[in-house]
N, C-alpha and C positions, 0 to 999 in steps of 0.2 A: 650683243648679249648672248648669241646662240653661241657664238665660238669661246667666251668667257668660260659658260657651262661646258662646253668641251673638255676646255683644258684643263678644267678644275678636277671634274670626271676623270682624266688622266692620267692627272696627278695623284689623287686619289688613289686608285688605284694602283699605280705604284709605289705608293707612300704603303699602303697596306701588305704587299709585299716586301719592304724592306723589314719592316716590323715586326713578319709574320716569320722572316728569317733569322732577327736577328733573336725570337723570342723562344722557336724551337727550339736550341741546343741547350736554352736555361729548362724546359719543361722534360727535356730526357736526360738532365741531368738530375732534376729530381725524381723522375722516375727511379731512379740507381741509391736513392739516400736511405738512410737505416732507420727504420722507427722505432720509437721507445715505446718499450715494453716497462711497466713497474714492476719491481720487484720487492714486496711484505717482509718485513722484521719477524724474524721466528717471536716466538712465545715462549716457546719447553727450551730446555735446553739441550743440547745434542751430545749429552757424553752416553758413551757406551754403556750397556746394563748389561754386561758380558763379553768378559774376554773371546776376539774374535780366534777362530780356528786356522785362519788364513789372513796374511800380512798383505792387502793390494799395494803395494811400493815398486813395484817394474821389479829392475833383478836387483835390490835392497839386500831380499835376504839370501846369504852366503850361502852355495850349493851344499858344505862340507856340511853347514850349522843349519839342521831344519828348524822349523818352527812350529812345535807343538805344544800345546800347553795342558793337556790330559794330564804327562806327568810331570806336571809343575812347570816352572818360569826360573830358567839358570838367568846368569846376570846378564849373556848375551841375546837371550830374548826377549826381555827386559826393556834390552837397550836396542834392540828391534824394535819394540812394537810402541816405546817411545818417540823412536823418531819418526814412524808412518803415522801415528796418533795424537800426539801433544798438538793440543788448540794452538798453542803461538806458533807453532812452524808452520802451521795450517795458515795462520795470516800473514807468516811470515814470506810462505810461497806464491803468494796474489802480488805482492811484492812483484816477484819478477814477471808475470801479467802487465803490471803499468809498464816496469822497466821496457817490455818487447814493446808495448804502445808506444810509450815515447821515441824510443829507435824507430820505428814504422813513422813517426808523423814526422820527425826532423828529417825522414830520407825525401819526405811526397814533396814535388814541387809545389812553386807556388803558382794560384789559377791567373790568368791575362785577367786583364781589366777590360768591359765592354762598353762603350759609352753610348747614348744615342741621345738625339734631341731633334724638335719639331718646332717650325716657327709656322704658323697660318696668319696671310698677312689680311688684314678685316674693312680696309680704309685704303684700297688700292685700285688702278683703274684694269682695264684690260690685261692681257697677259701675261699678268702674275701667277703664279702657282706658289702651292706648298714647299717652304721650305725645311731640309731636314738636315740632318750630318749623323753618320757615326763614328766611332773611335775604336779601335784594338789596336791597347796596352801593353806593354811587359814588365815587370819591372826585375830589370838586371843583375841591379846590383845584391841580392839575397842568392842569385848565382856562386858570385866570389863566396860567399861566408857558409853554404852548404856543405859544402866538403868538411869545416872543422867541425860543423854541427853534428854532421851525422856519426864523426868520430869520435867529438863530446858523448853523444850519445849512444854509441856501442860500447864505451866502455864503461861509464856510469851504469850499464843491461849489466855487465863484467863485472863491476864493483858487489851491485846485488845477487849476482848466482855467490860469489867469494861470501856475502857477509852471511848467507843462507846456510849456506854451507858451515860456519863459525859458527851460528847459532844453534845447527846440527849438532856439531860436536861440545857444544857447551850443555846441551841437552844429554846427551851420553855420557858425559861429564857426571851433572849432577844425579844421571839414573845410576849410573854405577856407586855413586859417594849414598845416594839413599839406600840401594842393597845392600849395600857395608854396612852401611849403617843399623839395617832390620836387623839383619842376620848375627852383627855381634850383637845388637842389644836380645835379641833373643838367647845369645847365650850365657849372657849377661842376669837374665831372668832365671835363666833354670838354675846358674849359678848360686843366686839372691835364695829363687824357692827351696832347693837343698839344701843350704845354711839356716834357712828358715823355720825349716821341717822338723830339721837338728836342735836347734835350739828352744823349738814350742814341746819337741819330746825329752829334752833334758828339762826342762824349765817343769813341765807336767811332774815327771820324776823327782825331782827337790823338790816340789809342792806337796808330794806326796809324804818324802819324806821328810820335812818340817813338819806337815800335822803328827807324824808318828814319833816325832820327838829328835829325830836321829840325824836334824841337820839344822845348822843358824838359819833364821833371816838372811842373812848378809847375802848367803851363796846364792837363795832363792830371788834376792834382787838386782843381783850381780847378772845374771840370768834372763831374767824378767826388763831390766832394760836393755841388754843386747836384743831380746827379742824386739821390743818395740823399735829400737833401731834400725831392725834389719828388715821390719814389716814397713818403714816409713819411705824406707830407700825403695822397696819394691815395688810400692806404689806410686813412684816418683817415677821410675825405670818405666809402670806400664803404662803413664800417661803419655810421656816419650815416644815409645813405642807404639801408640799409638797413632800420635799425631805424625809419626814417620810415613806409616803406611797412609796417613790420607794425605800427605805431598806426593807420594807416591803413586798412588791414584790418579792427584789429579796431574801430574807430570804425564800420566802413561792415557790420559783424555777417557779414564772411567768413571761412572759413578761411585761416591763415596760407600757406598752398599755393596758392590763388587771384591768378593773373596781374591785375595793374591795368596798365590800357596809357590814360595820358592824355596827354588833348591838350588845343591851345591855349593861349590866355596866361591870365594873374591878369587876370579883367575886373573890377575895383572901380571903378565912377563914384564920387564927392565932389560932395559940394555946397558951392557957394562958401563962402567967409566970412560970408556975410550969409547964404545960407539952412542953413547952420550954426548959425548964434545964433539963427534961429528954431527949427530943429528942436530943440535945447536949450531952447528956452523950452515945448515941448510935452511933454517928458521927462514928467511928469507922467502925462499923458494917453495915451500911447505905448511906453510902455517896459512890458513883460510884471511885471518882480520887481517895481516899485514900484507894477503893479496889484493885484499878488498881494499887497504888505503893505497897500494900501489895503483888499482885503477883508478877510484876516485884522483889521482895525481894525474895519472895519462888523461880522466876526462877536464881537468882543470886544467893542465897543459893547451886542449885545442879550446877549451872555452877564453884563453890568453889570446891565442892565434887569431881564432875568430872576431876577440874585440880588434884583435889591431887592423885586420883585413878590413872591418868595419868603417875603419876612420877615410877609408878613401870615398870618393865624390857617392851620393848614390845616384844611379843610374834607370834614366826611365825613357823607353821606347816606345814608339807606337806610329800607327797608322791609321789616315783620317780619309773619309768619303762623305763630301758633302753636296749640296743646292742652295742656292739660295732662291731667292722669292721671284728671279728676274730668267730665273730657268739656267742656270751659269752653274756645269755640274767639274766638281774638282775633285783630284785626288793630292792625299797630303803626307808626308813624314813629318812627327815630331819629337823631341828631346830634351827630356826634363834633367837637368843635371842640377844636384843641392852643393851649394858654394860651403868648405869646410871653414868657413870665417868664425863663426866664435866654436863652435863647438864640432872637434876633431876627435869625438869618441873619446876623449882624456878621461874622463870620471868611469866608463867599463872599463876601461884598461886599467887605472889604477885599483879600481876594484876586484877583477883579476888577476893584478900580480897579487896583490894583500892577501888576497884566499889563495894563490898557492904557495903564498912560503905558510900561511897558515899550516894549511895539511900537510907540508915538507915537515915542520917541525913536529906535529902531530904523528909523522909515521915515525920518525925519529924518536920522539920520545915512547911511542910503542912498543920502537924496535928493544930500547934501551931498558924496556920493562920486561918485555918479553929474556933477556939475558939473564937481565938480573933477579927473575923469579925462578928460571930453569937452573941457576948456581944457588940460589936458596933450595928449591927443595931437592935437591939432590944431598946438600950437606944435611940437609933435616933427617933425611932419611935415611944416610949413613948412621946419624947420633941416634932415632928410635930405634935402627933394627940392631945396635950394639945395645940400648938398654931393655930391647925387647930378649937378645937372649941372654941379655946376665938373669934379668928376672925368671928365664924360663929354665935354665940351671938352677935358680936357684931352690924352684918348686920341690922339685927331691926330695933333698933337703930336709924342706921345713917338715913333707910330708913325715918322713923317716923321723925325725924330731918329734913330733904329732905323735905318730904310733907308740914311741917310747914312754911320753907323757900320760898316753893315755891309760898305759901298764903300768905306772908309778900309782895315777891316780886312781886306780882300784886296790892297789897295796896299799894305799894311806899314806905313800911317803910324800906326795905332791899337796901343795895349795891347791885348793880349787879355784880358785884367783890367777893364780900361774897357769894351770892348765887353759882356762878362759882366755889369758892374751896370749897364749902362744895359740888357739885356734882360730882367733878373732886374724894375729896374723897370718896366717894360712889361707882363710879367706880373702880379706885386702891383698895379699898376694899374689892370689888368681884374677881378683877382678884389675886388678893394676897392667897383671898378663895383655889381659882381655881390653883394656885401653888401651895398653901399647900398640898390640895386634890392629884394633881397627883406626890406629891413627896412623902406622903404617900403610895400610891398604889406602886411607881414604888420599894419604900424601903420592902414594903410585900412581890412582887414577887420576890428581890433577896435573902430576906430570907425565903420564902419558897424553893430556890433552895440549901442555904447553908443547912437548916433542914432534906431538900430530904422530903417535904410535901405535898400530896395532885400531886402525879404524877402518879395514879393509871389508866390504860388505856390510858394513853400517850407515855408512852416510852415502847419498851422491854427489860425487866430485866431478864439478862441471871440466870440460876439454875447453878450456881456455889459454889463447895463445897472450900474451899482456904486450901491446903496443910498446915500441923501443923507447924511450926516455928523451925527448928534445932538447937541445940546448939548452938555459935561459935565457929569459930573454930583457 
């Protein structure tokens, strides 16, 4: 009985030691873990209540092109302070946050496996002890398949800087197409109010002289509904006009309450004809969304790779230190190998080749979009800016016509009906100018965005090299 207790005492005590070992490296492993913090859903919302003085974007804004907004907002600070501001780029850039995360967790190995167990035998005579066993695991086989992972996933990181990037410039895109936009319809407006002005002070004057006897009805109505015409369009222009500036607002992440006071003109340079069709032939290499489906391609490429690596045996290692009850202490290797008998990874792999011809044919039909909109709007804008200056010739013209008319019509030798449509067209002929004009400008800026022209210090363009192209497979 004395030596029973002995041994038990022992064992005991070694058994507590094993335990004690194998329990340490899990308790300073948590020691090392991250705790969560919560973090509360705003209330207010966070747009700016004034134009900032200073753009935080790293080196964003071009050294040539400062940014001040004292005397006003040109189109390229605009399109500054759009793209360090606008809320969607803002979630748009968390974005590549996960993207770095997921690159980071597909690189970390994977942890061994620790096993342990304890038999105490309870209905046994003399010198039995405690029996125990442990185990350390590997499992292998996530070895072979790491490599295409971590390459899936640095370029999928590459697809998201590329698509941020596209989304930049479609942002600058539309900031530039809404400054056009103000700006002619502003001059749209003063056009509308000095026809307006004109014609509530002729219209006063035939009122006048109708009570005094010395003119029809007719002329006084003739008169009288052009003015309400011209008052109807103007308040059509300034509701436009308004709801311009609060796209524009909220594009640029300010408060609707926030004064925008810009200046200067729509500056879009074009590149000829001929370095047009080169920069079309670089579309490829240049354009942010058809780099961003080129990575997406190279991450579906190793996500193919991977499945097929997959299909081989998976592989499990380890090593065993056990006792049993009779005091018989061993040490062990063991080998878990999965027999590829029914299922050889066939259903991943079929489902990674399907998704990459999917996206093969997706960048293809991009590519083929992309051709076919940069030959559209370059004929487009060959055809506006021929009818933007026959109509701008033709202004003279009507004006010097006008002036004639109007010296007939104090001699009495004109209608006042005639005089009326030839000034009515004088005006439709400026404002016609003035559509031409900003359908010109608005068709430039979306082809300098299909081109990728003239975006230097506006956006940040990741240094991205794109993985070489794999065989198929």
């Amino acid at each position: 009985m004395i030596c029973k207790r002995t041994v038990s005492r022992a064992g005991g005590s070694y058994q507590v030691k094993i335990i004690a070992a194998a329990i340490l490296p899990l308790l300073l492993a948590q020691a090392g873990c991250t705790l969560y913090h919560p973090k509360p859903l705003p209330t207010k919302p966070a747009l700016l209540q004034r134009i900032p003085q200073v753009v935080d974007k790293g080196d964003l804004q071009p050294a040539t092109h400062p940014f001040n907004p004292d005397d006003g907002l040109d189109m390229t600070e605009v399109a500054i302070l759009a793209v360090a501001n606008n809320p969607d780029l803002r979630t748009a850039r968390d974005k590549q946050g996960i993207a770095a995360s997921q690159l980071m967790a597909a690189g970390i190995l994977p942890n061994p496996r620790l096993t342990a167990g304890l038999d105490h035998p309870f209905n046994a005579g003399p010198g039995y002890v405690n029996a125990f066993n442990l185990g350390l695991s590997y499992d292998v086989g996530t070895l072979v398949t790491r490599s295409a992972a971590v390459a899936a996933a640095r370029s999928a990181s590459r697809k998201v800087d590329w698509s941020l990037l596209w989304q930049e410039w479609q942002v600058v895109q539309k900031t530039r197409l809404l400054f056009v936009r103000s700006i002619e319809e502003e001059k749209m407006r003063l056009e509308l109010q000095r026809y307006r002005d004109l014609l509530a002070d002729r219209y006063h004057r035939a009122d006048r002289a109708m009570q005094q006897g010395n003119l029809t009805i007719d002329a006084v109505s003739a008169n009288l509904a052009e003015l309400q015409k011209v008052r109807g369009r103007l308040a059509e222009l300034e509701r436009r006009h308004s709801q311009t500036g609060h796209e524009l607002n909220a594009l640029l992440g300010l408060a609707q309450d926030v004064p925008l006071s810009l200046t200067g003109g729509a500056e879009l340079p074009l590149p000829d004809e001929r370095g047009a069709r080169e920069l079309l032939d670089q579309l490829p290499h240049r354009r942010p969304d058809l780099l961003a489906l080129q990575a997406g391609y190279a991450s579906q490429e190793e996500q193919l790779r991977r499945a097929i690596l997959a299909q081989f045996p998976a592989l499990n290692i380890g090593l065993t230190r056990a006792r049993d009850t009779s005091d018989i202490n061993t040490y062990g290797f063991g080998v878990t190998l999965t027999l590829p008998v029914f299922d050889r990874n066939q259903g991943a792999i079929a489902v990674a080749r399907a998704t990459r011809r999917q996206l093969y044919d997706e960048y293809q039909a991009r590519l083929d979009s992309a051709y076919s909109e940069a030959g559209n709007l370059l004929e487009q804008i060959a055809l506006v800016r021929r009818q933007y200056r026959e109509v701008e010739a033709a202004l003279p013209r009507l004006e010097k016509v006008l002036g004639t008319a109007e010296a007939a019509l104090a001699a009495g030798t004109m209608e006042f009906a005639t005089f009326t449509t030839l000034r009515a067209s004088l005006f439709e002929k400026r404002l016609e100018a003035l559509t031409l004009e900003q359908s010109l400008l608005e068709q430039q800026a979306i082809l300098q965005t299909v081109l990728g022209t003239d975006f230097r210090g506006l956006t940040d363009t990741p240094q991205i090299q794109l993985a070489p192209k794999r065989e198929k497979r």
